[in-house]
NUDOTI-190960 format. One record per residue (C-alpha): residue number from 1; residue in one letter; chain; x negated, y, z. Coordinates in steps of 0.2 Angstrom, whole numbers, plus 5000, padded with zeros to 4 digits. Example, Ala and Ser with C-alpha at 12.3 -4.5 7.8 and 13.67 -1.06 7.14 Angstrom:
TINU   pos   code   unit     xx     yy     zz
TINU     1      a      A   4938   4978   5039
TINU     2      s      A   4932   4995   5036
//
This chain:
TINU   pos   code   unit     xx     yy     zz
TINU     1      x      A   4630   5357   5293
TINU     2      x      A   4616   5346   5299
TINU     3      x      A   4604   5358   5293
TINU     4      x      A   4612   5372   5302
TINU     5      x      A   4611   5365   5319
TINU     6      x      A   4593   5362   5318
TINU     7      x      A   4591   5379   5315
TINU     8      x      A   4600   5383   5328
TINU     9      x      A   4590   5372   5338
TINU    10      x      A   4573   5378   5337
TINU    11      x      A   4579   5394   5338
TINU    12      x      A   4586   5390   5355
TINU    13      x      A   4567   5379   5360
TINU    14      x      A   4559   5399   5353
TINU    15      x      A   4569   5407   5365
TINU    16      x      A   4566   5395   5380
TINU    17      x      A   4547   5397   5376
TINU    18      x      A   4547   5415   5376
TINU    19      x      A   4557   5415   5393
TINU    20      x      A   4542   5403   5399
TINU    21      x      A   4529   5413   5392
TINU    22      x      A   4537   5430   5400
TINU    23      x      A   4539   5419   5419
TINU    24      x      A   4523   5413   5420
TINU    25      x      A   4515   5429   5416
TINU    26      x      A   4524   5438   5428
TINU    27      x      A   4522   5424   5442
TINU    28      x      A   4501   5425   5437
TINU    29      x      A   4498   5437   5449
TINU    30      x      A   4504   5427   5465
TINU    31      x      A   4499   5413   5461
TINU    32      x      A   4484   5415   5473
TINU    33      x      A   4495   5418   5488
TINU    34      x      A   4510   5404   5483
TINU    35      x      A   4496   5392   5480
TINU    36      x      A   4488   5393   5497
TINU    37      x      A   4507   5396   5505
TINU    38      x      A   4512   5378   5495
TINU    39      x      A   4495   5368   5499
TINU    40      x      A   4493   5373   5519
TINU    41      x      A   4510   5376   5525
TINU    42      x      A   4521   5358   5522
TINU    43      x      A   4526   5347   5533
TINU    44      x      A   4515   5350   5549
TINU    45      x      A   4524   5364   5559
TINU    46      x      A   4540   5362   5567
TINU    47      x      A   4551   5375   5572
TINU    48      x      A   4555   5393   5561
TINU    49      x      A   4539   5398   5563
TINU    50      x      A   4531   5381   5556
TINU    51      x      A   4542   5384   5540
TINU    52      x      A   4538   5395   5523
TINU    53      x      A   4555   5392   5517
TINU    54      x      A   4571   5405   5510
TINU    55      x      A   4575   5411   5527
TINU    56      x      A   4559   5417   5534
TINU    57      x      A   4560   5436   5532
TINU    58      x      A   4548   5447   5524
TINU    59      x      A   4535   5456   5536
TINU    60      x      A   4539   5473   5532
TINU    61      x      A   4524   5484   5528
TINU    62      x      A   4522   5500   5538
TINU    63      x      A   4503   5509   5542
TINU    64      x      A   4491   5512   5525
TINU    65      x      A   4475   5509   5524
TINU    66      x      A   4463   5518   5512
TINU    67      x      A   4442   5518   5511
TINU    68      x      A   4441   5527   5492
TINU    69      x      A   4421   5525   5494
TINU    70      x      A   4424   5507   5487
TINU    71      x      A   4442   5508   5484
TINU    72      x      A   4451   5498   5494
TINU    73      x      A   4468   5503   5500
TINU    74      x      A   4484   5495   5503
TINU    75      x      A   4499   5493   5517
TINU    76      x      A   4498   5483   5535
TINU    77      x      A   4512   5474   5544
TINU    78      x      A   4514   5478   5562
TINU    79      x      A   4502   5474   5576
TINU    80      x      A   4487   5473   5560
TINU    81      x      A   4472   5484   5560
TINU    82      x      A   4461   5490   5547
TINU    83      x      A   4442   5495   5553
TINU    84      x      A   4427   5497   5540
TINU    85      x      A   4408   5492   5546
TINU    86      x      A   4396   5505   5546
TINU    87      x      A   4389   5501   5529
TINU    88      x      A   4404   5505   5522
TINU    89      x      A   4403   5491   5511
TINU    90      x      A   4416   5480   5521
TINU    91      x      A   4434   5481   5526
TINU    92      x      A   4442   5470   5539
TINU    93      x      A   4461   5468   5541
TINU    94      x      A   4466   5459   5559
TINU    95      x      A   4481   5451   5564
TINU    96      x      A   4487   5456   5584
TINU    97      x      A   4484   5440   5590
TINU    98      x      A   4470   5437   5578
TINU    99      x      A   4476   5422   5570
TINU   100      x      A   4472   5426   5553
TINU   101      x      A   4458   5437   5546
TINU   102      x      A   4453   5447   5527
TINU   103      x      A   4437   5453   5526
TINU   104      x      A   4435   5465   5510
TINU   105      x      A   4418   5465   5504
TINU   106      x      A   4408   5476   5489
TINU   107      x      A   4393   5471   5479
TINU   108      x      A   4386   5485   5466
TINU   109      x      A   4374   5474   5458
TINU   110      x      A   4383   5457   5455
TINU   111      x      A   4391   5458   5439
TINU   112      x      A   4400   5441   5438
TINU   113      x      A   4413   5437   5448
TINU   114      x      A   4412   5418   5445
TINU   115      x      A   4394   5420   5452
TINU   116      x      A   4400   5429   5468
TINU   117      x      A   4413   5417   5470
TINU   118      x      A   4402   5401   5468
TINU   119      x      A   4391   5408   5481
TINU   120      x      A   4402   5412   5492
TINU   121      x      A   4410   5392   5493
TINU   122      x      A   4392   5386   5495
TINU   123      x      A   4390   5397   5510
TINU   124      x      A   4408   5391   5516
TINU   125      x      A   4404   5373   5514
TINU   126      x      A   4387   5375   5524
TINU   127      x      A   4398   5381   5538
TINU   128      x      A   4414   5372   5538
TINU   129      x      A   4414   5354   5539
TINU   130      x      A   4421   5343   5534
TINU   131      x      A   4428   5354   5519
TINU   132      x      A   4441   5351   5504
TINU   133      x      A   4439   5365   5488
TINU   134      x      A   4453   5366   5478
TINU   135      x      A   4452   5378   5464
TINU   136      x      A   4466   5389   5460
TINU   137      x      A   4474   5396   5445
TINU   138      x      A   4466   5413   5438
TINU   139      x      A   4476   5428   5446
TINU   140      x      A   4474   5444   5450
TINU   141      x      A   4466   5453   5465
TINU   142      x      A   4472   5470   5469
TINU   143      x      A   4474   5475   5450
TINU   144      x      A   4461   5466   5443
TINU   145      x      A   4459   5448   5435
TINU   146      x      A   4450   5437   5448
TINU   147      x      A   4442   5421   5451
TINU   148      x      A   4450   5411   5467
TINU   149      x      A   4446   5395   5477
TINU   150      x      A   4456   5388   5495
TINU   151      x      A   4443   5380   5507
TINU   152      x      A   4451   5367   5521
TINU   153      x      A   4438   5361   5533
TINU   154      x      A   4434   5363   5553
TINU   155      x      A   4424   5378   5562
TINU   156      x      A   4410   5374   5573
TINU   157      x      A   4424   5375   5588
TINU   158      x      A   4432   5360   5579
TINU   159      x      A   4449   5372   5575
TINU   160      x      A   4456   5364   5558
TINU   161      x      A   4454   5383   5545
TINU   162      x      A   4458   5387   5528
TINU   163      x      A   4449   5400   5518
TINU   164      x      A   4455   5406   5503
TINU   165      x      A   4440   5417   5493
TINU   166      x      A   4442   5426   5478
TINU   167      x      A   4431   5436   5467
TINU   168      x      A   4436   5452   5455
TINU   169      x      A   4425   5464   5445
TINU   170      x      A   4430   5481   5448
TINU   171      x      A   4422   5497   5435
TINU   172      x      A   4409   5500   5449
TINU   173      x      A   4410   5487   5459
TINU   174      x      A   4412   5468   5462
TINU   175      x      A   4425   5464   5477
TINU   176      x      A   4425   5447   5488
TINU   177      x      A   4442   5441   5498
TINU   178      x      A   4439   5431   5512
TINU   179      x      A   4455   5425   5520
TINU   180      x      A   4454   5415   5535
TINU   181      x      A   4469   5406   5544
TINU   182      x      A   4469   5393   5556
TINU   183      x      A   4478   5377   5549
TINU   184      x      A   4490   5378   5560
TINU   185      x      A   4495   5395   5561
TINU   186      x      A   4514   5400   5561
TINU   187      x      A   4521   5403   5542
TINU   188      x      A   4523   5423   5547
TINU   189      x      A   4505   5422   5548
TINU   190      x      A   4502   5417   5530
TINU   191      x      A   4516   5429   5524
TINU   192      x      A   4510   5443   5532
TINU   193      x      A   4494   5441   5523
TINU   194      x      A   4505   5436   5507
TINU   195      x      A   4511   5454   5508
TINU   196      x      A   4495   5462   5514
TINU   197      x      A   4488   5455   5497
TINU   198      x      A   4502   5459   5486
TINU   199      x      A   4501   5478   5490
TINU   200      x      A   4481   5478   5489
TINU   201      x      A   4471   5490   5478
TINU   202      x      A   4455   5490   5473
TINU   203      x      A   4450   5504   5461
TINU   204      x      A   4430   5503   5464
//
């Protein structure tokens, strides 16, 4: 009898391990976005638009957005806008009000995103100051495995930003986030940017 319950036992730890494994590997791909939501929205906002709790709705997605020379292409909340430079190596996404920022940027000859991504955080800490690196969980950018950092530090006007940066290796192309937020921007900032990279593509 003793016997049998053990059995039953780790039968039951096997299943709750595969229900783990399963969670986590579906959860990998935010975890970019929740990361950065968790770290830089808690406790220093009052008011619903200070809050990233249950009951702060979802931006709804309207107007798309596609450059297929270096395939990016996604979906924009309202009042956001979508221009490319004249290169054509650089996709911006603005906010109406400005608050928040992604640039989109392409490299054909960097082959390693950890490289992209490690010069990309020198550059930041040269400009930001002070600054705090926290390194994130490996995720995925816009369907591909990518390399992700959070930067907290001050810009030259003294305004409290974050940027989050992360790197991906496309079959062409090597892509560069760059997210940046004020510190305190409302929480509907930092979901609309949730959603804006939760429908990205890159395809490059």
């Amino acid at each position: 009898m003793q016997q049998m319950q053990q059995i039953k036992e780790r039968e039951r730890a096997r299943r709750r391990r595969r229900r783990l494994s399963f969670a986590a590997g579906v959860l990998v791909p935010v975890a970019i976005i929740v990361a950065v939501l968790i770290a830089t929205s808690g406790g220093k906002h009052k008011g619903p638009q200070g809050k990233a709790n249950a009951s702060t709705r979802l931006p709804k997605l309207g107007g798309s957005f596609a450059y297929s020379s270096i395939g990016v292409s996604g979906s924009l909340p309202k009042g956001w806008r979508a221009t490319q430079n004249a290169r054509g190596s650089l996709v911006r996404l603005t906010s109406a009000d400005r608050g928040a920022v992604i640039a989109i940027g392409t490299d054909r000859a960097a082959t390693n995103p950890k490289g992209v991504l490690d010069s990309a955080l020198s550059t930041a800490r040269s400009t930001y100051h002070p600054q705090r690196v926290q390194r994130l969980p490996r995720a995925r950018l816009g369907g591909l495995p990518a390399q992700d950092a959070v930067l907290f530090g001050r810009n030259r006007g003294g305004v409290p930003i974050r940027v989050l940066l992360a790197s991906a290796r496309g079959r062409k192309l090597t892509y560069l986030l760059e997210v940046f937020t004020a510190q305190a921007s409302p929480a509907l900032r930092l979901l609309e940017a949730q959603q804006i990279l939760l429908a990205l593509r890159l395809t490059g």
